[in-house]
C-alpha positions as CSV (number, residue, x, y, z in Angstrom):
1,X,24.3,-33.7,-38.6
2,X,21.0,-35.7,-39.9
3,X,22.0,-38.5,-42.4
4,X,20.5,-37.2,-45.6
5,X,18.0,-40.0,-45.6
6,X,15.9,-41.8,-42.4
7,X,14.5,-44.9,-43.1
8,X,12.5,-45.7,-40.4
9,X,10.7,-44.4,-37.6
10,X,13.4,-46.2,-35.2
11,X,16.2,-44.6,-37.1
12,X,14.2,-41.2,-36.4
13,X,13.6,-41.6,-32.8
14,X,17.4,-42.5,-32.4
15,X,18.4,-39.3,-33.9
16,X,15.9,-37.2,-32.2
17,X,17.3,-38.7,-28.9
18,X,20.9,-37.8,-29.9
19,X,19.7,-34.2,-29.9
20,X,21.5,-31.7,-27.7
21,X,18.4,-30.0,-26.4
22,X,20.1,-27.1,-24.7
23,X,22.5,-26.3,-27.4
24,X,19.7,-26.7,-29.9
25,X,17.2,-23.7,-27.5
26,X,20.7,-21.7,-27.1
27,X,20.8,-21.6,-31.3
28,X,16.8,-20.7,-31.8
29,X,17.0,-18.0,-29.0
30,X,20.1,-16.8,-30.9
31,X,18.9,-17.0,-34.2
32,X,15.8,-15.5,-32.9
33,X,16.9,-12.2,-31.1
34,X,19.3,-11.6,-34.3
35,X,16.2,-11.6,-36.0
36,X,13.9,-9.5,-33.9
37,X,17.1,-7.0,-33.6
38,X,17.3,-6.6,-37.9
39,X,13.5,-6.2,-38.2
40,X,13.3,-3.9,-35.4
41,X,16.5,-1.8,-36.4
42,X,15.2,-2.2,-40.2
43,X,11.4,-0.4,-39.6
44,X,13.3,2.5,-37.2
45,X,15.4,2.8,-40.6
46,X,12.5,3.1,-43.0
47,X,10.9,5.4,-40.5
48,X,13.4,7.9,-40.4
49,X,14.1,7.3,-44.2
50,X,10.4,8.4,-44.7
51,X,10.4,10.9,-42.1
52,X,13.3,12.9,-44.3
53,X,11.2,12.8,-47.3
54,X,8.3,14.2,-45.8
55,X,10.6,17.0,-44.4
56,X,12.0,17.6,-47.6
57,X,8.9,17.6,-49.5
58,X,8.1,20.4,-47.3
59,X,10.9,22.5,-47.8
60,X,12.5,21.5,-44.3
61,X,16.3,20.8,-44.2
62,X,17.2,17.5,-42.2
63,X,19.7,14.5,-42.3
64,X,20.3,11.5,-41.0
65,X,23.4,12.0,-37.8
66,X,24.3,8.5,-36.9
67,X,22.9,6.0,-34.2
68,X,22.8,5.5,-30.7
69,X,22.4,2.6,-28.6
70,X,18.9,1.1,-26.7
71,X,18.9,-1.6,-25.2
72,X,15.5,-3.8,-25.0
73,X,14.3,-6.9,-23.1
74,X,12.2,-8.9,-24.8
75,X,10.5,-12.2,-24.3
76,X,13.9,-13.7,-26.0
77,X,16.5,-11.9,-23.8
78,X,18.2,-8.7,-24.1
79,X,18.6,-7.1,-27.6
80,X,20.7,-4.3,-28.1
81,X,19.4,-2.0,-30.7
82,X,20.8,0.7,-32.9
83,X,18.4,3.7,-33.1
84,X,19.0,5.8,-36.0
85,X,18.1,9.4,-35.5
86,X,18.6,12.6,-37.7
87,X,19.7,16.2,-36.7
88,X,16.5,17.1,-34.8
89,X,15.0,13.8,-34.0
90,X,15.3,9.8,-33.4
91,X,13.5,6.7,-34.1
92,X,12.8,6.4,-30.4
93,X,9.4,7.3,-30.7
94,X,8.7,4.9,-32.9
95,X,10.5,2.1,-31.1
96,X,8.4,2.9,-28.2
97,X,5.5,2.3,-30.5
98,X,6.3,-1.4,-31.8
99,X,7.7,-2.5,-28.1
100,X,5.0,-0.4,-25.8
101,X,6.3,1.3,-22.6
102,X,9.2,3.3,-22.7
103,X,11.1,1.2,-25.1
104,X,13.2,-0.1,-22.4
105,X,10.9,-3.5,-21.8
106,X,8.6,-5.2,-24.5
107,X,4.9,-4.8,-23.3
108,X,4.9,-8.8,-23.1
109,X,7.8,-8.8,-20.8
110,X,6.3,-6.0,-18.3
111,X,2.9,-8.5,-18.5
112,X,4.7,-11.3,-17.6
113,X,6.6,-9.2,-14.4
114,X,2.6,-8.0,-13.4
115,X,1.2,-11.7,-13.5
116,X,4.3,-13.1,-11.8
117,X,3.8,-10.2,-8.9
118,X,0.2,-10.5,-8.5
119,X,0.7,-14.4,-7.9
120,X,2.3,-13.9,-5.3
121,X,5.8,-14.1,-5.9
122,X,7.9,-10.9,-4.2
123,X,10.2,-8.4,-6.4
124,X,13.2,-10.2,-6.0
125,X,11.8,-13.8,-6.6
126,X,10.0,-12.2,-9.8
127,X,13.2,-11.8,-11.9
128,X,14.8,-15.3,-10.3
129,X,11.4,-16.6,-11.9
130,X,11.7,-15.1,-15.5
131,X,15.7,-16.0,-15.7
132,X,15.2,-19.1,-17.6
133,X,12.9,-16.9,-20.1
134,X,14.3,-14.1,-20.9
135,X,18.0,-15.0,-20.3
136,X,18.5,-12.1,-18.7
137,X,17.2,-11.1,-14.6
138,X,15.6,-8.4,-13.6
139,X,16.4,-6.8,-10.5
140,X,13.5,-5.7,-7.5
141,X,13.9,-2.2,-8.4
142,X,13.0,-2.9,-12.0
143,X,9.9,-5.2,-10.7
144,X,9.2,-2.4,-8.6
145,X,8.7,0.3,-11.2
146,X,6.6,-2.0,-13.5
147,X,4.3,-2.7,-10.2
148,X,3.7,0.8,-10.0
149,X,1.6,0.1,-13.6
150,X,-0.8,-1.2,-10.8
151,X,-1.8,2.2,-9.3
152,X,-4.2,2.7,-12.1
153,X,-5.9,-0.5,-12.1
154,X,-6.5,-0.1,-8.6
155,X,-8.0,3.4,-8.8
156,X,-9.9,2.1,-11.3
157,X,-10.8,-0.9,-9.3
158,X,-12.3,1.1,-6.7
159,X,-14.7,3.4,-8.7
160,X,-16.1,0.5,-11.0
161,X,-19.6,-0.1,-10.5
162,X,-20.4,-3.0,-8.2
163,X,-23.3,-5.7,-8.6
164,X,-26.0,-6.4,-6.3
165,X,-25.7,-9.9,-6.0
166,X,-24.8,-11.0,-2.6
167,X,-26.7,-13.0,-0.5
168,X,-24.1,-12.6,2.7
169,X,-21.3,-9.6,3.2
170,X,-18.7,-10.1,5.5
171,X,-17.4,-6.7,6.8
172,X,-13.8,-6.7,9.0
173,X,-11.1,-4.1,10.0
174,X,-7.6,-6.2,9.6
175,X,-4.8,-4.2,11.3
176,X,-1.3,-4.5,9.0
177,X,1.7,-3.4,10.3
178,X,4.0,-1.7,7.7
179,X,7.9,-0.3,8.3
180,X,8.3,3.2,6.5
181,X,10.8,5.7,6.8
182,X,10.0,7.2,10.1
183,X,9.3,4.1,11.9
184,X,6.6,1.1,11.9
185,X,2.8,2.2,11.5
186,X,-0.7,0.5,12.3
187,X,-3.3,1.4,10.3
188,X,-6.4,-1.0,9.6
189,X,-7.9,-1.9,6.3
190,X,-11.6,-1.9,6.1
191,X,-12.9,-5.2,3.6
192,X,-16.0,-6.3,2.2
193,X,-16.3,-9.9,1.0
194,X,-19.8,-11.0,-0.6
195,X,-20.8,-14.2,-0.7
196,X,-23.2,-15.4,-3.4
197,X,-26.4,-17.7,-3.2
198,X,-24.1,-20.4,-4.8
199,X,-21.4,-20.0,-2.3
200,X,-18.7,-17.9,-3.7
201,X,-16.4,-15.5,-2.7
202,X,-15.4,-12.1,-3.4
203,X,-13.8,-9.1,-2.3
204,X,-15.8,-6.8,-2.9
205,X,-13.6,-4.0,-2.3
206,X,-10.6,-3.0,0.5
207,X,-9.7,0.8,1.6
208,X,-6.6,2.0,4.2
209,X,-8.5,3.9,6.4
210,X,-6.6,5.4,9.8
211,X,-9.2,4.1,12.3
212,X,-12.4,2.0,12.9
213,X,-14.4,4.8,13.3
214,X,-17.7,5.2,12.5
215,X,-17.1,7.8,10.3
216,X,-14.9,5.5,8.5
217,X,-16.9,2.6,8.3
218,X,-19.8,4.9,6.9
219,X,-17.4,6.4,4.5
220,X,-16.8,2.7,3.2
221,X,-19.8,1.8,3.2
222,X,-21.8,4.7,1.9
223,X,-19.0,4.4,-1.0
224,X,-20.2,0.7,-1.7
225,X,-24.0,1.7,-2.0
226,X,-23.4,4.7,-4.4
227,X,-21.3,2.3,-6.5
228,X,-24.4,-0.1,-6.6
229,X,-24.3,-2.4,-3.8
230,X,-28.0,-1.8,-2.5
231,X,-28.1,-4.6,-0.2
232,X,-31.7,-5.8,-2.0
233,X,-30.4,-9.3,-2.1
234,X,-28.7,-9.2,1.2
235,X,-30.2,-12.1,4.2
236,X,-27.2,-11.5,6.3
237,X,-24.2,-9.0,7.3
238,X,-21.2,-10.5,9.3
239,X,-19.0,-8.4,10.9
240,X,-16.4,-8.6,13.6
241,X,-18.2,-6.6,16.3
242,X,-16.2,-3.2,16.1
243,X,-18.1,-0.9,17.8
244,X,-17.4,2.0,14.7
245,X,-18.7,-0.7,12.6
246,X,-21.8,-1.5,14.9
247,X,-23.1,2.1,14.4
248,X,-22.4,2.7,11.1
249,X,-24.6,-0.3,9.4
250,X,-27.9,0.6,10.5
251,X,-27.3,4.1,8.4
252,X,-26.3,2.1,5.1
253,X,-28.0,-1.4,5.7
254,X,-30.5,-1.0,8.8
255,X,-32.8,-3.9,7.3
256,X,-30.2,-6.5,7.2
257,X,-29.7,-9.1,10.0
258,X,-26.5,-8.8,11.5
259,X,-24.4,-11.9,12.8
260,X,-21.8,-11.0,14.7
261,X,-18.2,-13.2,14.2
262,X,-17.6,-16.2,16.6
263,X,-14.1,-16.3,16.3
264,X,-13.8,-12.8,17.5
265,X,-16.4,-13.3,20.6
266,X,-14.5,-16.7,21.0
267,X,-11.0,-14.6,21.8
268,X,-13.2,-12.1,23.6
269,X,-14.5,-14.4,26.2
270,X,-11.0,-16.4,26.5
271,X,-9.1,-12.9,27.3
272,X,-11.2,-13.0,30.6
273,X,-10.5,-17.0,31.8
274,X,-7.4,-18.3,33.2
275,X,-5.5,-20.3,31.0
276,X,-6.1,-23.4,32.7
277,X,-9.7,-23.2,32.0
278,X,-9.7,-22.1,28.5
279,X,-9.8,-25.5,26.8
280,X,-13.0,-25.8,28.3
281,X,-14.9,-23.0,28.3
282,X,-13.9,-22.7,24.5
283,X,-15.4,-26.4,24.1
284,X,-18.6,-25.5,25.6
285,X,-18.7,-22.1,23.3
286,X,-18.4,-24.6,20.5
287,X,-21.1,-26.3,21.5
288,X,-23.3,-23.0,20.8
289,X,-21.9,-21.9,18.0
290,X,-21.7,-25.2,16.5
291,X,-25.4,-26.2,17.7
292,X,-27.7,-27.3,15.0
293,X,-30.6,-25.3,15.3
294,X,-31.6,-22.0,17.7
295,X,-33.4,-23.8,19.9
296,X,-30.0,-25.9,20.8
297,X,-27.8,-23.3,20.3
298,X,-29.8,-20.9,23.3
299,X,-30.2,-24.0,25.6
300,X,-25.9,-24.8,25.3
301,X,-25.8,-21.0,26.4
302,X,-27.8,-21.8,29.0
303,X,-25.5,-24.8,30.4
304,X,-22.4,-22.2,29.7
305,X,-23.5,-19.3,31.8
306,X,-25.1,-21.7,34.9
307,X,-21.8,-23.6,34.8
308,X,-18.9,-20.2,34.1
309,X,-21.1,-17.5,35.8
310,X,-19.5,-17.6,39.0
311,X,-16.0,-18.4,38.5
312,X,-16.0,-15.6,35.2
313,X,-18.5,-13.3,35.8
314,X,-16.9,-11.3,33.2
315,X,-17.2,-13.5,30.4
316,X,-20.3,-14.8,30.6
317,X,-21.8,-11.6,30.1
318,X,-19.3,-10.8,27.5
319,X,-21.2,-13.8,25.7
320,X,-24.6,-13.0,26.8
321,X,-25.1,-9.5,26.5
322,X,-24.4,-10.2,22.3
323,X,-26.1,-13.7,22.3
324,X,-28.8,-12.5,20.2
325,X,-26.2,-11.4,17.3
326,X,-23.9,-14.1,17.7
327,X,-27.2,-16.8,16.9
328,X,-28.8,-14.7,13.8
329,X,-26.8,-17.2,11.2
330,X,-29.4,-19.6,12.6
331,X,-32.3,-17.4,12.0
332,X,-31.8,-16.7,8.7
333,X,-32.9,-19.3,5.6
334,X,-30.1,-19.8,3.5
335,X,-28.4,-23.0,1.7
336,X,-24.7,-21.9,2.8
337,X,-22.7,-23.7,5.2
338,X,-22.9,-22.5,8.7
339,X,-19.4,-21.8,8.6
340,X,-19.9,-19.4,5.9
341,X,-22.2,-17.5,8.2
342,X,-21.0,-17.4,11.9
343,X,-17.4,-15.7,11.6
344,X,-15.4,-13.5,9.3
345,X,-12.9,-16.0,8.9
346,X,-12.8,-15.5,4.7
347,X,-11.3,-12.4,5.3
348,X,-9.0,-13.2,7.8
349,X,-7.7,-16.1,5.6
350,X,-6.8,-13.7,2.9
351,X,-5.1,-11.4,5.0
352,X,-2.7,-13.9,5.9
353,X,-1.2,-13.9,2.1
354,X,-0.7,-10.4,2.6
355,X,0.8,-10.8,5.8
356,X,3.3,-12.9,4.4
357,X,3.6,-10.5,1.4
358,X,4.6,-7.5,3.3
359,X,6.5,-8.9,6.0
360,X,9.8,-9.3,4.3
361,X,9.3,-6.3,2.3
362,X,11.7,-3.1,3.4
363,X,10.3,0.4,4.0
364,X,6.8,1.4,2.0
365,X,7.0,4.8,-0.1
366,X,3.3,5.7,0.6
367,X,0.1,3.8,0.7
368,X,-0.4,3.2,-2.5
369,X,2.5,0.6,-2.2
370,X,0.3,-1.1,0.3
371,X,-2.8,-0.9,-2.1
372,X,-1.0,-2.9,-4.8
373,X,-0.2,-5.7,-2.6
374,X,-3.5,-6.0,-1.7
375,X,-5.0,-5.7,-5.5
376,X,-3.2,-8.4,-6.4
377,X,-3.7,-10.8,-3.5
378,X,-7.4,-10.0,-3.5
379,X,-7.8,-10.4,-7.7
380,X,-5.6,-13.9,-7.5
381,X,-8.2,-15.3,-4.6
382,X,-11.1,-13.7,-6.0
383,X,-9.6,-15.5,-9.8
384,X,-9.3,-19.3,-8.2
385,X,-13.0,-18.3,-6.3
386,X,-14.8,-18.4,-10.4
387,X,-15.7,-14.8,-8.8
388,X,-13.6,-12.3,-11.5
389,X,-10.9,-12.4,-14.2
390,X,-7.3,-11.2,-13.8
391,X,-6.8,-8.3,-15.0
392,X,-3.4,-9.4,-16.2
393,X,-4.8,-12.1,-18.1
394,X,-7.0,-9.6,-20.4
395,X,-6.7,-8.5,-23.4
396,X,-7.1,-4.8,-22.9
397,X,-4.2,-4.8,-20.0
């Protein structure tokens, strides 16, 4: 109990410290929910109460036939509600009208379930997280049929009209490796990144495709110009040397330079060397890639090939015979950092999130499971990039 008078700002700190903070939130969350509960229960009342008039009024017999029980999980824990309902009909509809959803969750609560999925954290950890706010956990299978909200957003994500406003697009196939019913599958996902003039990053979009084909890529592609991605501010395409890829780009993008990645001509090379050389041979490929003009760049490539040529054949001409590509970064005029410019390493960075995603996760249902992993990955680093809003953070969600 507060005295009945405090004389001093002393006196007052001593009695705030005194406070029992946990009993004090254990009262308000209490005090709260018994409050949301009798307004709730009170306008499903009035509702019904009004709905019986306007039967009435037009000559339609009706009466009220009891209650039954809902329960709802709310930002302040678990309420469970009495719905009135008459012969023919409940307040359910209604209910589902003040709490959104099904009436099972409050629309807040399935927001905070979406935001805490999308950042990262898996279906079980999600209702671990939101324990110590809503007093009450929610299991994976819950988080689960909330997440499917995303199927939507991410159809909708893939038809919205893109801006032309890249000066670099980084283009990779990333294999992921998924468990479903009948066994593990492999199937690559095609990405886009653009990178602006001020150095950001995007995804622009990703799509499950079943191979690298050209016909794939062009698909892809062909998708991404329709949409609005013209390529008139493009200097530079990066892509990771596929060869579906390779001959698909010059039927969407055939006036853009194309660089291809170092990291994936890096592995290339070092697949034909013996291990004990490798350390080298991958310092002297640094010294090309890392050169700082063209004219240093072709004269370390020069020194690699008189000095590897006859103990690996093989890899020097898996360097040479795509020197010309692997050195466009250098020919093109653009304020980004070179290592913007030489690999598709942006993408592959990302991927690892999803990697570490999906590997814990059981068996997939279909694709689409896939596809909201990826949407909410993707949106979170595209969100910390400046490059787009979360869409769980709008208004209109």
């Amino acid at each position: 109990m507060l005295p009945a008078v405090i004389a001093s700002i002393e006196q007052a700190f001593r009695e705030i410290k005194g406070f029992s903070i946990e009993s004090w939130e254990g009262e308000y969350r209490s005090a709260a929910r018994a409050a949301l509960k009798e307004i709730l229960e009170r306008r499903m009342s009035h509702w019904v109460d009004r709905s019986l008039q306007e039967l009435s009024a037009r000559g339609m017999a009706d009466r009220r036939n009891g209650y039954f029980s809902r329960h709802l999980l709310t930002e302040l824990g678990d309420l469970e509600l009495a719905i009135p309902r008459s012969r023919t009909f409940s307040a359910i509809g209604i209910l589902r009208q003040m709490a959104g959803g099904l009436a099972r969750r409050a629309g807040q609560v399935e927001r905070m379930v979406l935001l805490a999925f999308s950042l990262g954290l898996s279906t079980r950890k999600v209702g671990q997280a939101l324990l110590p706010i809503l007093g009450e956990k929610i299991s994976a299978s819950t988080v689960s049929a909330v997440a499917k909200q995303l199927d939507s957003v991410v159809r909708a994500y893939q038809r919205r009209a893109l801006c032309d406003r890249y000066a670099v697009l980084v283009l990779d196939g990333v294999v992921l490796k998924h468990r479903t019913g009948v066994g593990a599958i492999r199937r690559p996902v095609l990405v886009a990144l653009g990178i602006t003039a001020d150095g950001k990053r995007e995804i622009i979009d990703f799509r499950q495709a079943f191979s690298e084909s050209q016909a794939e890529w062009e698909g892809f592609l062909n998708d991404l110009y329709r949409r609005g991605l013209k390529g008139e501010t493009l200097k530079l395409i990066v892509t990771d040397g596929g060869k579906g890829l390779k001959a698909a780009l010059p039927l969407v993008f055939g006036q853009v330079p194309v660089e291809l990645c170092w990291a994936h001509k890096t592995r290339n090379v070092l697949d034909k060397v013996r291990r004990v050389d490798q350390g080298a041979v991958k310092e002297d490929l640094h010294r090309i890639s890392h050169a700082q003009n063209l004219c240093a760049a072709q004269s370390a490539a020069k020194r690699f090939v008189a000095k590897w040529q006859k103990p690996y054949p093989q890899a020097t001409a898996c360097l040479t015979r795509d020197l010309s590509q692997l050195l466009t970064f250098l020919r093109v005029r653009l304020s980004l950092p070179a290592t913007a410019l030489r690999t598709t390493n942006a993408i592959e960075r990302r991927f690892r999130e999803v990697k570490r995603r999906t590997r814990p996760m059981g068996t997939f249902s279909d694709h689409t499971s896939i596809d909201r992993i990826l949407f909410a990955v993707f949106s979170y680093e595209n969100y910390k990039e400046g490059t787009a809003t979360p869409f769980l953070l709008t208004q209109n969600t």
